[in-house]
C-alpha positions as semicolon CSV with decimal commas, in nm:
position;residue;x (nm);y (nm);z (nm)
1;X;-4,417;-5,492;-6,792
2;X;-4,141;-5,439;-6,579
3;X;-3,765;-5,470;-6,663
4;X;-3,641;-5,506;-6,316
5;X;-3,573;-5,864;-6,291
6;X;-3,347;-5,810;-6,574
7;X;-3,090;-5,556;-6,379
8;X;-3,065;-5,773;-6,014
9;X;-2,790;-5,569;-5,792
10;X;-2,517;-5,830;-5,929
11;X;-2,634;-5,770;-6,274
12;X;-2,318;-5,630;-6,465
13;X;-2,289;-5,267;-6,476
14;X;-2,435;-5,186;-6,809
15;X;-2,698;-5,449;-6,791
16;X;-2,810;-5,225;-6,455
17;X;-2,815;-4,891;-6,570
18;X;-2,974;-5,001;-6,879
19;X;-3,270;-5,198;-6,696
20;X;-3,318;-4,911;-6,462
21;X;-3,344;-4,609;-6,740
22;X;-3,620;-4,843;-6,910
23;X;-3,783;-4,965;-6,594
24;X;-3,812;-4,543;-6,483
25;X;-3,991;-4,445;-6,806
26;X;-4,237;-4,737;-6,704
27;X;-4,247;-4,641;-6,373
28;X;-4,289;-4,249;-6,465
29;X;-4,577;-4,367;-6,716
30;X;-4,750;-4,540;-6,478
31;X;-4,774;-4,346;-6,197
32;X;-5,118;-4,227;-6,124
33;X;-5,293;-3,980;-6,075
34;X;-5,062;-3,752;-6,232
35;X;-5,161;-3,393;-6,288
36;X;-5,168;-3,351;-6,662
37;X;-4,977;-3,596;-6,762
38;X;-5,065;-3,925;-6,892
39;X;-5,115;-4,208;-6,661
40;X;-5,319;-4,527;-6,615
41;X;-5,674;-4,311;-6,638
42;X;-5,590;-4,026;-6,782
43;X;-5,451;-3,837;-7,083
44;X;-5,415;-3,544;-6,910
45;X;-5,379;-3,217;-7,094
46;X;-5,230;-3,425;-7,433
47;X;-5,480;-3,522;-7,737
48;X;-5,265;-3,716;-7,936
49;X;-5,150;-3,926;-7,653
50;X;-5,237;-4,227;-7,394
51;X;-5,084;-4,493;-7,203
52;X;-5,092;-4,756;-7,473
53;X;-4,861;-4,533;-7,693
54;X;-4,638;-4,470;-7,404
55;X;-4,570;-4,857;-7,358
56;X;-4,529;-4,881;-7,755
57;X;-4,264;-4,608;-7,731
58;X;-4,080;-4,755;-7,415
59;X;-4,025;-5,075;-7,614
60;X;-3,873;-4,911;-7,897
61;X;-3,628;-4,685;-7,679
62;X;-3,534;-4,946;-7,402
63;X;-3,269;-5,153;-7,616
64;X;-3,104;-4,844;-7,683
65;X;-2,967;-4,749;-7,348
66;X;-2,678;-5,020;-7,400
67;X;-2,580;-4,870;-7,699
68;X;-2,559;-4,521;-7,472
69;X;-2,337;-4,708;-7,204
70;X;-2,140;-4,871;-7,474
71;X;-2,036;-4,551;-7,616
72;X;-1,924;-4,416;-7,291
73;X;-1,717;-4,631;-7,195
74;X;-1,545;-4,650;-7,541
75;X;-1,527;-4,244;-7,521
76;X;-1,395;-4,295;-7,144
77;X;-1,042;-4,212;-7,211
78;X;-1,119;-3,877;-7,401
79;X;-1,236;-3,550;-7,247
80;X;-1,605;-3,588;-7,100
81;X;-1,741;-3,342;-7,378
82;X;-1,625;-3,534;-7,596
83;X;-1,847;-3,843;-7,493
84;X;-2,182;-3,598;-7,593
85;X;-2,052;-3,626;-7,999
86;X;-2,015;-4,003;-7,937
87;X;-2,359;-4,036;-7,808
88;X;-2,522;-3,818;-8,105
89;X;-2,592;-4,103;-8,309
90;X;-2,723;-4,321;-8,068
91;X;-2,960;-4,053;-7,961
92;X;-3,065;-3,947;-8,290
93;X;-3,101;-4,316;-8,388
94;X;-3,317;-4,420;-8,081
95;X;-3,551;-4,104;-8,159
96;X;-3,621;-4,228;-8,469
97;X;-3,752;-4,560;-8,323
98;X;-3,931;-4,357;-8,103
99;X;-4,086;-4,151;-8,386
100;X;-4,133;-4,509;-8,560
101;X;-4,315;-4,657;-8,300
102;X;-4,537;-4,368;-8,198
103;X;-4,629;-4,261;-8,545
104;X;-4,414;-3,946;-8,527
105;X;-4,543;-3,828;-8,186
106;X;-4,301;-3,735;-7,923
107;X;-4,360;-3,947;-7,638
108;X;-3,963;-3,935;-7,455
109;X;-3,730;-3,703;-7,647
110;X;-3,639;-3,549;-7,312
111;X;-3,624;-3,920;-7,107
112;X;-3,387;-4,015;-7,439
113;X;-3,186;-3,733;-7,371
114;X;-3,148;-3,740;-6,949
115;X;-3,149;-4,123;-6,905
116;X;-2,902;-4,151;-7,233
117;X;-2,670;-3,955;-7,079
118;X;-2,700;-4,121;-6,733
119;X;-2,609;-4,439;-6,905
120;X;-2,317;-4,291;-7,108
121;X;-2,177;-4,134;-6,752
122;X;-2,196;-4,518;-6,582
123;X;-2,013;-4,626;-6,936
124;X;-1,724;-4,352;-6,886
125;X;-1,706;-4,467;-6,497
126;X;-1,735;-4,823;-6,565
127;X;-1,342;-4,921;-6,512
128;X;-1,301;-4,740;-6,175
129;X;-1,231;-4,902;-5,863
130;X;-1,478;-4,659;-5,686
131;X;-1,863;-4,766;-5,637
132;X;-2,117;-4,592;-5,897
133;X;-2,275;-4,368;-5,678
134;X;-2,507;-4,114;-5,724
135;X;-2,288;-3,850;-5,708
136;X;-2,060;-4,012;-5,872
137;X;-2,318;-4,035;-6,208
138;X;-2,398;-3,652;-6,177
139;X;-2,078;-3,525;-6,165
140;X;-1,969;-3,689;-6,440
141;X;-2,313;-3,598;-6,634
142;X;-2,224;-3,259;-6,557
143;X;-1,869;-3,292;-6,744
144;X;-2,020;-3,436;-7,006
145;X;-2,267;-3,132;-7,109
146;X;-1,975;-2,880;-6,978
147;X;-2,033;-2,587;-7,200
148;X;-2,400;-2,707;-7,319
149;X;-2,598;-2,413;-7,234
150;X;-2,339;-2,166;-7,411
151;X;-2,290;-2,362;-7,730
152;X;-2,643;-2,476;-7,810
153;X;-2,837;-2,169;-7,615
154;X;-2,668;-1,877;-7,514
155;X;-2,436;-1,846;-7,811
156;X;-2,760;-1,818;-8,067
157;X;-2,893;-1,470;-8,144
158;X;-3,208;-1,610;-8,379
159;X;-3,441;-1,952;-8,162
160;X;-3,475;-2,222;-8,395
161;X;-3,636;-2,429;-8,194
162;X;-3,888;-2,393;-7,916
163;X;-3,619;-2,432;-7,621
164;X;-3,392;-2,195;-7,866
165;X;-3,704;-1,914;-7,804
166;X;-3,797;-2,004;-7,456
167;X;-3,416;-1,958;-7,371
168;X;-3,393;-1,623;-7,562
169;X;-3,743;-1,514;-7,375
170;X;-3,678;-1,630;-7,064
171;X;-3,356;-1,745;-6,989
172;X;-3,493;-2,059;-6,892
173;X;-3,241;-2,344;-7,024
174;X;-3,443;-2,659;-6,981
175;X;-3,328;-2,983;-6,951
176;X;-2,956;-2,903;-7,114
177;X;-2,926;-2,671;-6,825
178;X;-3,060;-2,936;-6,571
179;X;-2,793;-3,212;-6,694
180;X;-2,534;-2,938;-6,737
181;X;-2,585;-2,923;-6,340
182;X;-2,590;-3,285;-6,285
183;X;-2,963;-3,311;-6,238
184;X;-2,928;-3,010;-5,969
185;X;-3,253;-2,984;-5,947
186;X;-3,349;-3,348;-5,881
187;X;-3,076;-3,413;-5,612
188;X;-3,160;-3,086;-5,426
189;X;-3,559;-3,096;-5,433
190;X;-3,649;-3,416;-5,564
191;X;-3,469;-3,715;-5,416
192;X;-3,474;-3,556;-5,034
193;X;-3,861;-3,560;-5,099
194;X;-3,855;-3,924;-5,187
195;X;-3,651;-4,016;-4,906
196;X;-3,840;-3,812;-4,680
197;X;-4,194;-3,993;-4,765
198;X;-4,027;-4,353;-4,728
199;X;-3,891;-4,214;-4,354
200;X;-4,256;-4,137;-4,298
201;X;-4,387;-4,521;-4,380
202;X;-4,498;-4,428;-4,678
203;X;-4,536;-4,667;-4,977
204;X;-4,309;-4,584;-5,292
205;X;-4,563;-4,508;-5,519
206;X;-4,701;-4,222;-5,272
207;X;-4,278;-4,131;-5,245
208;X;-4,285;-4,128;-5,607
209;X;-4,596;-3,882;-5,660
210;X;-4,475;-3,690;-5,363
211;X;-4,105;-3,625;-5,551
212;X;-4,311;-3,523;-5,837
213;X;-4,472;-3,236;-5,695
214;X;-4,057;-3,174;-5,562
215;X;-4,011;-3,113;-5,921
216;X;-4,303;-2,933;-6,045
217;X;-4,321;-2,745;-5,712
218;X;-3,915;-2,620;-5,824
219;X;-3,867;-2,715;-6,184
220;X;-3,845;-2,444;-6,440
221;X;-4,038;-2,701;-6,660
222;X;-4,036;-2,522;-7,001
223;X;-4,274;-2,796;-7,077
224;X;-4,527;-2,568;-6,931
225;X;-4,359;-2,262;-7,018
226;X;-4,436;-2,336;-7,427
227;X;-4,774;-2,417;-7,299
228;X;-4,889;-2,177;-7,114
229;X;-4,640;-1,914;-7,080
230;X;-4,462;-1,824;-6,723
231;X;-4,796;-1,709;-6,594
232;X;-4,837;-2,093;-6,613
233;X;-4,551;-2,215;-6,470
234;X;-4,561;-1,965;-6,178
235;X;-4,942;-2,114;-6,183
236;X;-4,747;-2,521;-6,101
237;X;-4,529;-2,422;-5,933
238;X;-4,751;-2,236;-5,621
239;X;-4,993;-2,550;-5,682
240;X;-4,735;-2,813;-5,633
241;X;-4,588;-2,618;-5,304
242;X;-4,941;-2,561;-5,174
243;X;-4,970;-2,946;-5,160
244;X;-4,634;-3,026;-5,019
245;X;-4,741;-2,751;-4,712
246;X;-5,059;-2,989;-4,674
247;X;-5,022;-3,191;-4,353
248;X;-5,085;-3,567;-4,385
249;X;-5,103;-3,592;-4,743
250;X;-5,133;-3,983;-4,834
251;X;-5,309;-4,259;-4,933
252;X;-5,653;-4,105;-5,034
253;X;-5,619;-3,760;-4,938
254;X;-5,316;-3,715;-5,186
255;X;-5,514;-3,904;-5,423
256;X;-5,753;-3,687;-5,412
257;X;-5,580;-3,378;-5,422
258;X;-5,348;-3,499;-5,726
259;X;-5,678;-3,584;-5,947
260;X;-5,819;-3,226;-5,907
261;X;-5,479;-3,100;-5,946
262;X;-5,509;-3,321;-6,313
263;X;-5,836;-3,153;-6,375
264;X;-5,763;-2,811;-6,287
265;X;-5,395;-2,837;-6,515
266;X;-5,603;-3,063;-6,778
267;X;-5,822;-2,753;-6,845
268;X;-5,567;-2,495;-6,851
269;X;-5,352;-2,735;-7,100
270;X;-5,048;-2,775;-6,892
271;X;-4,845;-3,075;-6,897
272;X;-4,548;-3,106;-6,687
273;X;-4,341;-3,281;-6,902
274;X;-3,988;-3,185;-6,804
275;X;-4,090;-3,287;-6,396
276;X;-4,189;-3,628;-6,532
277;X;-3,882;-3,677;-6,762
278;X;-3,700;-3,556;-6,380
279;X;-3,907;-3,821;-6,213
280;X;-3,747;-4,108;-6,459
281;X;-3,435;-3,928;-6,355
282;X;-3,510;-3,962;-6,014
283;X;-3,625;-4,314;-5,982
284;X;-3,315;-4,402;-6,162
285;X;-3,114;-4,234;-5,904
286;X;-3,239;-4,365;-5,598
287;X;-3,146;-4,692;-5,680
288;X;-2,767;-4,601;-5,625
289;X;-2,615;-4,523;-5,262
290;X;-2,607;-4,144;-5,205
């Protein structure tokens, strides 16, 4: 399954952005070996979860991204913030078919959230005479979810949710406070790394596992911090960097490495879930000039 052919560079605008935020969750999925995540062999550290439920879920949430674009560009002449309300519905909507699909499992909440509002940011751009660059998405990504973090986080005295608590904890602010800084973390750690491998010679898939452990090596995945606490993410984190210091790490050797990473966060229950919703991010991102 790929969506690709559907989103050539001439495609039109929404009909890109669209096919790419699908085509990343399928990439993300499929990437393997992936340390406690699901991939092509492995669950990883998730029970109620495998590839096949994945795929099920990425069919029910691709159509939506054109609805997400849409609504940009029909919020483009109103403040950015305003553009999150418009999006609300679609978002709540295309969870639903998510939840639908999956059975009530929640296989891409985050993705939803990150690659929706990518697509809403191309939708507010989508009249400009300048080219959609990368830059170009974050920024405006970032004035979208201006005032995010102090609304929905920092303003609340009693966690409702999980990210509510982990916020109130630890200060940590998840992935709000990653699109509130226009995927800071992704630009500054995680796309360099890509770009970096592909120098090197080599292939993408090794790029793409290498910009993963980018992410999990700097991520503040609270993921793994409502797993496992921040003993566990501190645990990732000095894992992910240990590998990155490893000299010659491809083809086998990072094979290798990356299954016993998947066994030794497998055992420990730690998923990385907020580095692979950053990976979709990612992929998406490299597929517009810097």
């Amino acid at each position: 399954m790929t969506t690709l052919a559907l989103c050539p560079e001439r495609a039109e605008p929404a009909q890109r952005i669209a096919g790419l935020a699908a085509e990343a969750m399928y990439r993300e999925v499929t990437l393997t070996p992936k340390p406690g995540l699901v991939d092509r062999v492995s669950n990883g550290a998730h029970r109620d979860m495998d590839i096949r439920l994945f795929m099920a879920s990425i069919r029910a949430i691709s159509p939506w991204f054109a609805h997400f674009y849409a609504q940009g560009e029909a919020s483009a002449g109103l403040p950015a913030p305003q553009t999150l309300w418009a999006i609300r519905p679609v978002g709540l909507a295309c969870e639903q078919a998510m939840f639908d699909a999956t059975g009530g499992i929640n296989t891409h909440k985050g993705a939803i959230f990150s690659l929706g509002l990518l697509c809403a940011a191309a939708g507010r751009l989508a009249n400009s005479t300048q080219r959609l660059t990368r830059q170009r998405l974050c920024r405006e990504t970032s004035a979208i979810c201006a005032g995010l973090v102090e609304r929905e986080l920092r303003s609340r005295t009693v966690a409702k949710t999980k990210g509510e608590q982990i916020f109130l904890t630890s200060g940590l602010s998840g992935a709000r406070g990653e699109a509130e800084s226009g995927f800071a973390t992704v630009r500054r750690f995680g796309l360099p790394q890509w770009e970096s491998a592909l120098r090197q010679g080599l292939s993408q898939q090794e790029a793409l596992l290498k910009m993963l452990l980018a992410l999990m090596a700097t991520n503040p995945d609270t993921n793994v911090v409502s797993r496992s606490g921040l003993k566990g993410l501190g645990y990732v984190q000095r894992y992910a960097r240990r590998m990155l210091n490893c000299p010659g790490l491809s083809g086998e050797k990072l094979a290798l490495a990356l299954s016993n990473m998947d066994r030794a966060l497998t055992r420990k229950n730690i998923s990385p879930g907020g580095s692979a919703d950053l990976l979709a991010v990612g992929w998406l991102l490299a597929h517009y000039p810097a």
